[in-house]
N, C-alpha and C positions, 0 to 999 in steps of 0.2 A: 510520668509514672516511674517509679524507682524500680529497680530491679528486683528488691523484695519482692513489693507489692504485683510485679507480674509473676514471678515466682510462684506468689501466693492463690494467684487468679492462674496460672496453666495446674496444678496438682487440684488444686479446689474442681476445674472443667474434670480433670483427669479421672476425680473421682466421683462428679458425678455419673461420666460416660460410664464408668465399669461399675458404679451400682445401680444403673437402668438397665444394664447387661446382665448382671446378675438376675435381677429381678424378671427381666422377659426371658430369662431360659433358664430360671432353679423351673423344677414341677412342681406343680398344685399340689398343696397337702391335701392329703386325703383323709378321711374320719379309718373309722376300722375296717377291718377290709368285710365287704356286704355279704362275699362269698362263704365267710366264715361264722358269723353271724347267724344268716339264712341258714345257713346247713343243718336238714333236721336229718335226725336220725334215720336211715333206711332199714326198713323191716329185711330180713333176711329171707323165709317164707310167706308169699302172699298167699292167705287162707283165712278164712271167718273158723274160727271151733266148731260152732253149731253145723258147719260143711263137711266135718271131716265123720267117713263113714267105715274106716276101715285103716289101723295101725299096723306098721311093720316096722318092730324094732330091734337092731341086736346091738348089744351094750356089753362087752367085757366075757364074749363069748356065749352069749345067753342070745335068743329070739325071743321075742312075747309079740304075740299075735292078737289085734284087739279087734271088735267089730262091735257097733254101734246097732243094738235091738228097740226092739219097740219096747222091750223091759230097762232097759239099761246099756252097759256096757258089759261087752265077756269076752271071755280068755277064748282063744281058738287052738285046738279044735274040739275040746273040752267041752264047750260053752260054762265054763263055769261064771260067773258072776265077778267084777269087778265093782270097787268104788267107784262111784260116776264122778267123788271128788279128788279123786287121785287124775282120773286122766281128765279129768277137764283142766285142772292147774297144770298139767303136764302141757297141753295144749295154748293155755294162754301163758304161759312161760317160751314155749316155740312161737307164739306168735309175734311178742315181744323183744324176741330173739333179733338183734342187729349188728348188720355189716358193719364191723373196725376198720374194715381197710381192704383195699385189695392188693394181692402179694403179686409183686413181678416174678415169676419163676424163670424167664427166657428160655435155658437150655436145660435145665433142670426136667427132673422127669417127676412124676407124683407121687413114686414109692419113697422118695426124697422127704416128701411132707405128708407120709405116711398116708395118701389118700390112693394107692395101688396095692393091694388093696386098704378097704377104709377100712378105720379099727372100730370107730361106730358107725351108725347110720340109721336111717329114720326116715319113713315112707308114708306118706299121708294119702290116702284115698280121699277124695271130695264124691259129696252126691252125684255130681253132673259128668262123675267118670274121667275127671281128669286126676293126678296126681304131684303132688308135692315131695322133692326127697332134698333131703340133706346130711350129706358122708362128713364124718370128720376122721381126723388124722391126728397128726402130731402136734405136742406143744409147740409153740414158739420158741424162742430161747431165753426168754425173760416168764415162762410159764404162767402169763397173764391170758392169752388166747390161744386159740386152738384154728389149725387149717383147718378148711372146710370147702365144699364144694356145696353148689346148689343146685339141684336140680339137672345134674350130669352135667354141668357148663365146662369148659376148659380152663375158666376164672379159675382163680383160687383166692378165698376172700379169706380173713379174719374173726372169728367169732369169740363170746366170752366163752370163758372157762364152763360157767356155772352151767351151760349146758350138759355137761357128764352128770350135774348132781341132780337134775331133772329128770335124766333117762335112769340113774339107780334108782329113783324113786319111783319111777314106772315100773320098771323090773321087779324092786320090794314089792311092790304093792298088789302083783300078781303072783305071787308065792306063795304057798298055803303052807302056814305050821301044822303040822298035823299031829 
């Protein structure tokens, strides 16, 4: 055998060792990642509407107090009358309502993300005597979400904006022109 042709026969072994090396330690390709995919949206408050018997909301310096009658919905302590179509869209709007993300704050404190105090907030009464709240804060700094707490947790999670246009329209919608 010529010296070529071993030449040619040791780099030809050479490369096949190093692409059977390659091949038994690259990783498995994988399709897209499952976790990301699967991931469905999480509700922020877990509530049925039809459960909720009792509103506490303050929005931009205003309370409106609502309680669910055998006639309807009304204002407290008034009892004046509400649209039952105003706050049930208010209701399945919160219910609809889902976590963006949750914020690492570490050392940070929560007047930080304006949740000491909240600047809004919103208090759900259920029939069964438990309650649902959820405080919000500050924008983001991209003014796409808003801090938020749920349910007094120490989280601090992420929510959409459009929740502020929900609670002005609660608020409108217990105001009387007179």
């Amino acid at each position: 055998m010529s010296s070529e042709s071993r030449r040619v026969l040791v780099f030809g072994l050479l490369a096949c060792l190093l692409g059977g090396y390659a091949y038994v330690t690259t990783p498995q390709k994988r399709g897209p990642d499952v976790s990301l995919t699967e991931r469905k949206e999480r509700p922020v408050l877990d509530f049925r509407p039809d459960e909720v018997v009792h509103i506490d909301l303050v929005y931009d310096g205003q309370q409106v107090l609502c309680r669910r009658t055998a006639q309807g919905w009304e204002q407290e302590p008034q009892g004046l009358p509400i649209r039952a179509e105003a706050v049930d869209e208010f209701l399945a709007n919160l219910k609809n309502l889902v976590n963006l993300g949750e914020v690492e704050i570490g050392n940070a404190s929560l007047a930080e993300y304006g949740l000491s105090p909240p600047a809004s907030r919103v208090v759900l009464q259920l029939e069964n005597g438990e309650a649902r709240s959820l405080a919000l804060g500050n924008r983001n700094p991209v003014q796409t979400s808003i801090y938020a707490q749920v349910n007094n947790s120490p989280q601090v999670v992420l929510v959409g904006a459009v929740v502020l246009w929900d609670m002005r329209k609660l608020v409108m919608a217990t105001q009387r022109v007179g």
